[in-house]
N, C-alpha and C positions, 0 to 999 in steps of 0.2 A: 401493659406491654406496649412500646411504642414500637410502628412501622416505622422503618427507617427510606428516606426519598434519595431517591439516586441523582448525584449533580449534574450537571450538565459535563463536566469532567468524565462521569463514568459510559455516559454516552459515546464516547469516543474509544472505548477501549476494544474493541471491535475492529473498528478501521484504523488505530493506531495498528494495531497488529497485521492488518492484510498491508497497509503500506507498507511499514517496515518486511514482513515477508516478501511482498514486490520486490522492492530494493535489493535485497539479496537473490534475487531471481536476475533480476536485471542485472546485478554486479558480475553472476556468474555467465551468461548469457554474453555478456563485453568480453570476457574470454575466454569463451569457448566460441564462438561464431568464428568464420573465416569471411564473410561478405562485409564489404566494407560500409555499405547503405545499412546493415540489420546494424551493427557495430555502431555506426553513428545516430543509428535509431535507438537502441541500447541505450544508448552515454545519455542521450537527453531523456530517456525515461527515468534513469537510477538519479540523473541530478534533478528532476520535477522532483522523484521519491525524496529526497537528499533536504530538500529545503521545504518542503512541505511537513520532513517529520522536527525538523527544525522551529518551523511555526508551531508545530503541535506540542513541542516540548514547554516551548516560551508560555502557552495559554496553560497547559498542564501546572505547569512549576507557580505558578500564578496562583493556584486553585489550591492547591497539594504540596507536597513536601516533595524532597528528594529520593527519600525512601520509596514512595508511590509510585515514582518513574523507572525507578531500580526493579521494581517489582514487575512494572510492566513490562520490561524490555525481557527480564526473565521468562516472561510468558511468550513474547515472541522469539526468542531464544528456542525455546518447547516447538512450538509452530514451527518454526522453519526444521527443526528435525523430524518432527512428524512426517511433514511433506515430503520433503526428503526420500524418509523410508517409503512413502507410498508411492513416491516416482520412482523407485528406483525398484520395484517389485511391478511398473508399468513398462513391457518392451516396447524400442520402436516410438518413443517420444522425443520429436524433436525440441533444441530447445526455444525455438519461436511460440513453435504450439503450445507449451509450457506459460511462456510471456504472455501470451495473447489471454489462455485460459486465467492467469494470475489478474490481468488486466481486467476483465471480466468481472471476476469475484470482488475488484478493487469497487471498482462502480459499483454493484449491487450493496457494498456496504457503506459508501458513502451516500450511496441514496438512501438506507435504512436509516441513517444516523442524520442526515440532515430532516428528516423526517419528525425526530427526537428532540432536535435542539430547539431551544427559543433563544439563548446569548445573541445578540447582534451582532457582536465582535466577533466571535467563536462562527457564527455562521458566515459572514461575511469572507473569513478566513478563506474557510473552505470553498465557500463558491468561490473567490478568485483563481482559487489552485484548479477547481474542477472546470473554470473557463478556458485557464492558461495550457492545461492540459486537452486540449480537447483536439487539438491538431495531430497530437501525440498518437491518440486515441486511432483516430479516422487511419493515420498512417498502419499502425502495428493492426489496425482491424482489413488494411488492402494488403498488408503483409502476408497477413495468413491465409485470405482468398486465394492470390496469386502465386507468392515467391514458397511457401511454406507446403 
């Protein structure tokens, strides 16, 4: 019997999923806010999400086939109804606090996974995204101290 070793591709499957979840948080989040600072906080967090799952797909499709990515987007598919239902059984959430917590769980699994990986490229990726993001961050984490 042989162990089968997980690629550096499946490492990511994880944090493909809380991204894209974000993304859709954020998408919803751009319309339903009425402030126009959460609104333009928003937009720049769904377009970081937006081109980072972009890089993710280019490294993925690289690794794996078409099918594998169809597969995964299905599982985030799964996810975001999940969540969903489990916000929606939570009164009394706003949807910053929602973003913020999303934001949260983003990081926790980007740090798990960069943890995982040895690709250069693959890692490389990510730290730019998690640098280029980190204004984003600091913002949506004084959001929810103060305005939220």
């Amino acid at each position: 019997m042989m162990l089968w070793k997980p690629s550096e591709v499946d490492y990511l499957e994880n944090y493909y999923i809380a991204n894209y979840t974000a993304a859709i948080y954020y998408k919803h989040a751009i319309l339903t806010t009425k402030k126009p600072y959460l609104k333009r906080l928003f937009k720049s967090l769904y377009n970081h999400k937006k081109t980072l799952k972009q890089d993710l797909d280019k490294h993925i499709l690289e690794a794996r086939d078409q099918e594998y990515l169809n597969q995964l987007i299905a599982k985030c598919k799964e996810e975001v109804l999940r969540m969903q239902r489990k916000l929606n059984d939570a009164p009394n959430l706003k949807t910053g606090r929602i973003c913020t917590e999303m934001e949260n769980h983003f990081v926790k699994q980007l740090k798990h996974t960069l943890r995982l990986l040895t690709n250069g490229k693959l890692r490389n990726t990510l730290l730019f995204h998690k640098q280029s993001s980190k204004s984003l961050r600091n913002q949506i984490t004084t959001v929810s101290k103060y305005l939220i």
